[in-house]
C-alpha positions in Angstrom: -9.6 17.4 19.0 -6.3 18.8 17.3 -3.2 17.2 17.8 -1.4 20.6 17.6 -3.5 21.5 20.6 -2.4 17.9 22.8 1.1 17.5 22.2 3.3 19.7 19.6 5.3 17.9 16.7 9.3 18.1 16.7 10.6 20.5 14.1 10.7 19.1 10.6 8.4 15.7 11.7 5.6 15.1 9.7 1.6 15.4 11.0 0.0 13.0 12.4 -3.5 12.8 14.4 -7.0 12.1 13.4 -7.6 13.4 10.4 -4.7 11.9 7.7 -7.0 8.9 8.9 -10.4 9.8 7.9 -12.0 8.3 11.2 -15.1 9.9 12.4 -14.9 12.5 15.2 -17.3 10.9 17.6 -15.5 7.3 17.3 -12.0 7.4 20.2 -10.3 4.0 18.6 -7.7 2.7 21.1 -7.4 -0.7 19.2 -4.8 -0.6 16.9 -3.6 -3.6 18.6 -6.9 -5.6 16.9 -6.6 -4.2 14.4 -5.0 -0.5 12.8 -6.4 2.1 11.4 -5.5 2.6 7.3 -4.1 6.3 7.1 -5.9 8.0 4.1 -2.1 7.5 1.9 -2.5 3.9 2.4 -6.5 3.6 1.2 -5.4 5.7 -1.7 -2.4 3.3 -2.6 -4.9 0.7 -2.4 -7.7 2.5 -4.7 -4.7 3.1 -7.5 -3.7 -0.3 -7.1 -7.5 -1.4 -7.7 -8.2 0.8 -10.4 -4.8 -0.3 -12.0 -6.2 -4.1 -11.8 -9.1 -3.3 -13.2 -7.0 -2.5 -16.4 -4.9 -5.3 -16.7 -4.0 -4.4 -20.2 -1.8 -1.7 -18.2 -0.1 -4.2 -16.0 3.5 -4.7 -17.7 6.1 -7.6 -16.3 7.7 -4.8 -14.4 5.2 -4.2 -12.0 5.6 -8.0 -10.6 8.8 -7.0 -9.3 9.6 -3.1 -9.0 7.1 -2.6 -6.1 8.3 -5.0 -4.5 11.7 -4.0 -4.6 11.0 -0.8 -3.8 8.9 -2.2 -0.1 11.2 -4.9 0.4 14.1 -2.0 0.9 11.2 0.0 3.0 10.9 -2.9 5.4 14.5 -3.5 5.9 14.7 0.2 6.7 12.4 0.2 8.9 14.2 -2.7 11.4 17.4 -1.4 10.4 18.5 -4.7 8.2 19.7 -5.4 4.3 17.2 -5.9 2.3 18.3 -9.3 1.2 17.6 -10.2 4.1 13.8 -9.7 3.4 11.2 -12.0 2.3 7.3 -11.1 1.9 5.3 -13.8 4.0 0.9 -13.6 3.9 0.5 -13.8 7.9 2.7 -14.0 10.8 1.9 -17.7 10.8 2.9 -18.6 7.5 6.6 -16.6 8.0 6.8 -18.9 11.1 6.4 -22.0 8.3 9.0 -21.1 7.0 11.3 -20.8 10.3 9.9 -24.3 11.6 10.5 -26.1 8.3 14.2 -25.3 7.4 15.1 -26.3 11.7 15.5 -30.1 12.7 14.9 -30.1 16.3 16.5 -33.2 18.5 14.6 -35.2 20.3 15.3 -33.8 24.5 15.5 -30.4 22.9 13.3 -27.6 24.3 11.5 -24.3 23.2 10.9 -21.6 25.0 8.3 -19.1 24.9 6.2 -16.4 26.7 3.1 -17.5 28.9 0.3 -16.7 27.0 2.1 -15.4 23.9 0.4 -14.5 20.4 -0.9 -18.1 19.2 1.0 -18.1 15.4 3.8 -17.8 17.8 2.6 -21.1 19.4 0.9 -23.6 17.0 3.9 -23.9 14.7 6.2 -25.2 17.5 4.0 -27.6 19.1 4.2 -30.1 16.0 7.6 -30.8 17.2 6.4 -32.5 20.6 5.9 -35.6 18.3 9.8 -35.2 18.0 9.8 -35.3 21.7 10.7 -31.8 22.1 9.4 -30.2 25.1 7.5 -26.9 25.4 8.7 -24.8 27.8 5.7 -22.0 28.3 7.3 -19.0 30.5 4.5 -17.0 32.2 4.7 -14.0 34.0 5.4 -14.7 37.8 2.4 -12.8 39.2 -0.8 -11.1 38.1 -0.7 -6.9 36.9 -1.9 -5.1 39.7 -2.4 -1.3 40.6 1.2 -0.7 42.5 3.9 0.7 40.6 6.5 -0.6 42.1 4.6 -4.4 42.1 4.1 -4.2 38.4 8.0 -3.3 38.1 8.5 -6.1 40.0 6.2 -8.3 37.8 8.6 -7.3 34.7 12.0 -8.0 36.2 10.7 -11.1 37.4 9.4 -12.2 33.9 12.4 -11.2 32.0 14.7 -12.8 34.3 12.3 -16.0 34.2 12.7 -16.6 30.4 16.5 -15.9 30.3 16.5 -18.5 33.5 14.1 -21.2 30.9 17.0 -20.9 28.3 19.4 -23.9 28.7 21.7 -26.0 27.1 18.8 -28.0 25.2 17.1 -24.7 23.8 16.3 -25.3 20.4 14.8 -22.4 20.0 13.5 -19.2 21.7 10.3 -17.4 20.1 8.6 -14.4 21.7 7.8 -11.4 21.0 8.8 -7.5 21.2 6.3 -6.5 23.4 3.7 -8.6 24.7 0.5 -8.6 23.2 -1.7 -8.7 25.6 -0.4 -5.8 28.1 2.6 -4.4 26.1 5.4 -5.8 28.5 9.1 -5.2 27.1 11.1 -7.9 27.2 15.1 -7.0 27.1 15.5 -9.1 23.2 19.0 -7.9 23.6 20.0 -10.2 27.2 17.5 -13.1 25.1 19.6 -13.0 21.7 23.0 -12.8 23.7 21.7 -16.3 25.9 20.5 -17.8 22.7 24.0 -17.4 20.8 25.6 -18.6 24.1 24.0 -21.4 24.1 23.3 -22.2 20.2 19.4 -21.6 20.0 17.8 -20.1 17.0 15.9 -16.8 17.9 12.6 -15.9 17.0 10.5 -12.6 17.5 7.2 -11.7 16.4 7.4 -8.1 16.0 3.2 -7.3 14.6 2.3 -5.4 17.2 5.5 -2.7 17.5 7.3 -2.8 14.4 6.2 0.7 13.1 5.0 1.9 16.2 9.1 1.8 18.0 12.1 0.8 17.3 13.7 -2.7 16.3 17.8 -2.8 15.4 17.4 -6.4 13.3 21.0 -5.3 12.7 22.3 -4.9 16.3 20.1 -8.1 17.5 20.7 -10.3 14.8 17.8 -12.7 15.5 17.5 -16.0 13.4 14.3 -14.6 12.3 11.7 -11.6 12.9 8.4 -11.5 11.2 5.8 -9.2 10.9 2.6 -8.9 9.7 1.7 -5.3 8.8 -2.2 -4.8 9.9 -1.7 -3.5 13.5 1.4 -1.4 14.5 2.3 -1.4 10.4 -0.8 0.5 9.5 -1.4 -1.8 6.1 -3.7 -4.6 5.5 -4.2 -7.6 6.3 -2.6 -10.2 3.8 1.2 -9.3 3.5 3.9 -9.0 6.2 7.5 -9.7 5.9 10.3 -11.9 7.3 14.0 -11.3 7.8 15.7 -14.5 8.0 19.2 -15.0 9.2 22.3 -17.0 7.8 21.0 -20.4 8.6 18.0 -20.3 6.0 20.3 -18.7 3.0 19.9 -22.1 1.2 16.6 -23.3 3.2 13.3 -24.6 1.4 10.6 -22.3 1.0 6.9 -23.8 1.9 5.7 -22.1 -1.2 7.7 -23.1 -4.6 6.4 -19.9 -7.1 7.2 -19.0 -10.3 8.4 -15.7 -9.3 10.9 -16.5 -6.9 13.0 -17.9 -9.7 16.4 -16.7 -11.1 15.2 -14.8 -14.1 11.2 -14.8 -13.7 11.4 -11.6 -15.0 11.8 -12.5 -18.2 7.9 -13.7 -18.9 9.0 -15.2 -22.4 11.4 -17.9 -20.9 9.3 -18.9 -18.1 8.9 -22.3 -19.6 12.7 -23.0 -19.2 12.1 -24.4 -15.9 15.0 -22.9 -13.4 15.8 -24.7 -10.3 18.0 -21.8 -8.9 16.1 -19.1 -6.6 16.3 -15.3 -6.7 18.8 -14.1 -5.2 19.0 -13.1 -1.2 15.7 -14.6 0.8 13.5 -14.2 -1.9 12.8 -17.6 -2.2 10.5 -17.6 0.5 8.8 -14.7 -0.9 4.4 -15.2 -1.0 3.3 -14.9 -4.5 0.8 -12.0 -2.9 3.5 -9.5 -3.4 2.5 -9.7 -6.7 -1.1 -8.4 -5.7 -0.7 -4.4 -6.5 -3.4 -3.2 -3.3 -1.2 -5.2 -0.8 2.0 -4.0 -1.9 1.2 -1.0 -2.6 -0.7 -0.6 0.6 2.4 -1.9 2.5 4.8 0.9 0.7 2.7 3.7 1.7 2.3 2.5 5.1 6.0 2.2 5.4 6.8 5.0 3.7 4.7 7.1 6.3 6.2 5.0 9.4 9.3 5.9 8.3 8.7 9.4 7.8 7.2 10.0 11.6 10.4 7.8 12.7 9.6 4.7 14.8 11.5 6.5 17.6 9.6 9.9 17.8 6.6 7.5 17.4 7.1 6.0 20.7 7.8 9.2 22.0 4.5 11.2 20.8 2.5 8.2 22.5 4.3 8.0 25.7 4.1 12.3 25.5 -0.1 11.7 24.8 -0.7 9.3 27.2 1.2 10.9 30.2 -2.1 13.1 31.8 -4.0 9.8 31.7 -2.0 7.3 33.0 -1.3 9.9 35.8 -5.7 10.1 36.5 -5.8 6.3 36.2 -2.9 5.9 38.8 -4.6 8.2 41.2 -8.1 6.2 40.8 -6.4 3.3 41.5 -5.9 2.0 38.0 -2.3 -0.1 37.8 -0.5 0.7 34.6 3.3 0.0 34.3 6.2 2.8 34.0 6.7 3.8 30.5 10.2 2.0 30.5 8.7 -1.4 31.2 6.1 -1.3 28.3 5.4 -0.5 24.3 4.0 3.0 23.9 1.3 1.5 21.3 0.2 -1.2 23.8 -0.3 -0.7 27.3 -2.7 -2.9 29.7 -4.7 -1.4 32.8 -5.0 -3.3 35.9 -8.2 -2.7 37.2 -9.1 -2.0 40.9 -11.5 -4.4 42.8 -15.0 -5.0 41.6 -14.7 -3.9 38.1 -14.3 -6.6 35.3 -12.0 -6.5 32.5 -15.0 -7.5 30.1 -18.1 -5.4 31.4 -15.4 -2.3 31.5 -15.2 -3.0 27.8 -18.7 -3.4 27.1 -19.1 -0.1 28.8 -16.7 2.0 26.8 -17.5 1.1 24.0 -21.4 2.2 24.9 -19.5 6.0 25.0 -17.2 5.1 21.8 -14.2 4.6 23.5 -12.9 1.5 21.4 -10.2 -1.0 23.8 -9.5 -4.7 24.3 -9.7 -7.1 26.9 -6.6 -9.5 26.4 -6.1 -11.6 29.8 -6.7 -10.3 32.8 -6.2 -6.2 31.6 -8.1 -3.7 29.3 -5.6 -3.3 26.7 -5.2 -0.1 24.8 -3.6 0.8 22.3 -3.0 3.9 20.3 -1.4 5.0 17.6 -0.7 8.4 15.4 -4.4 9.3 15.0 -4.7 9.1 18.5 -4.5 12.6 20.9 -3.8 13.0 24.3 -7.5 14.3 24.5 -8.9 10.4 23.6 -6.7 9.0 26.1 -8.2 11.7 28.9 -11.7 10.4 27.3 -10.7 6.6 28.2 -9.4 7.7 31.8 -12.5 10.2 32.4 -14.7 7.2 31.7 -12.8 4.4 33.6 -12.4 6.9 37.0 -16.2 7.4 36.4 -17.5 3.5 36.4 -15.4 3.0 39.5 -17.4 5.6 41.2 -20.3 4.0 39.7 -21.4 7.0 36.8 
């Protein structure tokens, strides 16, 4: 398959498809949402990086910090913020540590959150229901199903659900982008303006989409938005990045380095202990920025998302995916209008008497790579895919309803 062939490039935007990934031809991967792919720049960062630490004698102080610098100002480009707002964070879960720590939630207080949301998103909040604050889960007001206009429905209803949940006792208000396990959108601009009305810190997880579409941190201005890079960010797994807000400027970091001191740089003088931090949010920067393959793996991801433009991202997938979503509607197969969900994450509501798992199982018997997240198969491409794997994945799906 040649992307060329599926769906032509904009003037002056960078390839994409299968092969800058090195994954086999006979494999269709639709899970980038598990888990996605490394482009080929990325595992090459990574082997420099390796073959760099394998000569420590090469290592100098400078390479502590520079590549760092040099991702932290990627990231911040990438969701459109100042890179002093960026810290590096090791999962989703521990950037969320961070966010929990530095708030004092009052007893009577609330947070709010999306029904069955991403569970880093989750776990960290509930420790405060021994402060007696109250969890306020916000799931969606009826099941996907195969009409259009019932699955629009489903999504207005949802959205308007979690800006009715927000109240004068909101806390805080964590959810995410797009939800991970059917893509839905959620409006974050209605949720940020309800949560400055009302005083509530707010939250999003952006793994799954940062990368993949756009995020204005600048435009939102959200307490706090994390991301781990190993799904829509193309990197590894084991270095994401946090941008933090006003409120945590002078906040306490979960992890106290060495390198997140004023003047760490200077290797000689580390034993005059220094109680002031780096400057900006580095103080809640994860010593792993310091490990050359995840930084360097994150810098050429980033520098490649940034390249293909988030934007033109979204739009290549939507452009891919079009012929297939129009076969699956046909069949019978419920998948949402392309305003109402992420490009890299869609779910497919399946028809009467064919299960989301054994679906799955049967797929991936003809290489055709999905998730089952709730009650949907959940796919999710990204630049290697072509609009000829997301034909493969309808093909296959119209033929087990018909019982091939």
């Amino acid at each position: 398959m040649n992307a060329s062939n599926d769906t032509p490039h904009q003037a002056g935007e960078p390839a994409s498809g299968r092969s800058l990934f090195g994954l086999p031809a006979d494999e269709i991967y639709l899970n980038s949402a598990y888990m996605g792919p490394l482009p080929l720049a990325v595992q090459e960062a990574g082997a420099r990086a390796l073959a760099l630490r394998a000569a420590p004698w090469q290592i100098t102080a400078d390479d502590f910090f520079a590549p760092a610098e040099r991702t932290r100002a990627l990231c911040a480009q990438l969701v459109q913020t100042d890179p002093e707002r960026v810290a590096f964070v090791p999962s989703a879960s521990a950037g969320l540590a961070i966010v929990a720590r530095n708030l004092q939630p009052r007893a009577g207080q609330n947070v709010v959150m999306l029904g069955e949301q991403f569970p880093s998103n989750v776990y960290v909040w509930r420790h405060w229901q021994g402060q007696g604050v109250q969890m306020r889960m916000v799931p969606a007001p009826m099941p996907p199903a195969g009409d259009t206009a019932a699955l629009r429905e489903r999504a207005q209803a949802w959205q308007a659900a979690v800006l009715a949940a927000i109240d004068a006792d909101t806390a805080l208000v964590a959810v995410e982008q797009a939800h991970w396990t059917d893509g839905t959108l959620f409006d974050l601009a209605a949720i940020a303006c309800r949560c400055r009305a009302v005083g509530a810190a707010f939250v999003i997880d952006g793994t799954q989409t940062v990368g993949a579409m756009p995020l204005d941190v600048g435009a939102l201005q959200p307490d706090a938005l994390v991301v781990h890079s190993y799904k829509a960010g193309l990197s590894n797994y084991g270095l994401g990045f946090i941008v933090l807000g006003e409120r945590f400027a002078e906040g306490r970091p979960v992890e106290d380095s060495w390198l997140m001191r004023e003047g760490s740089e200077r290797f000689a003088n580390l034993v005059d202990y220094q109680d002031r931090y780096a400057a900006g949010m580095r103080r809640y920067d994860t010593s792993l920025r310091a490990n050359p393959m995840l930084i360097q793996m994150l810098e050429a991801a980033c520098t490649l998302l940034l390249a293909w433009q988030p934007a033109r991202t979204r739009e290549y997938l939507l452009a891919i995916a079009r012929p297939a979503v129009q076969r699956l509607r046909e069949a019978g197969f419920g998948v949402a209008d392309e305003d109402l969900r992420a490009a890299n994450i869609f779910g497919i509501a399946l028809p009467t008497g064919l299960q989301p798992e054994a679906v799955r199982q049967a797929l991936a018997a003809r290489h055709i790579h999905v998730s089952v997240r709730g009650s949907s198969v959940r796919v999710s491409p990204h630049r290697h895919s072509e609009a000829g794997d997301l034909m493969a994945l309808a093909d296959a799906m119209v033929a087990l309803r018909r019982g091939g």
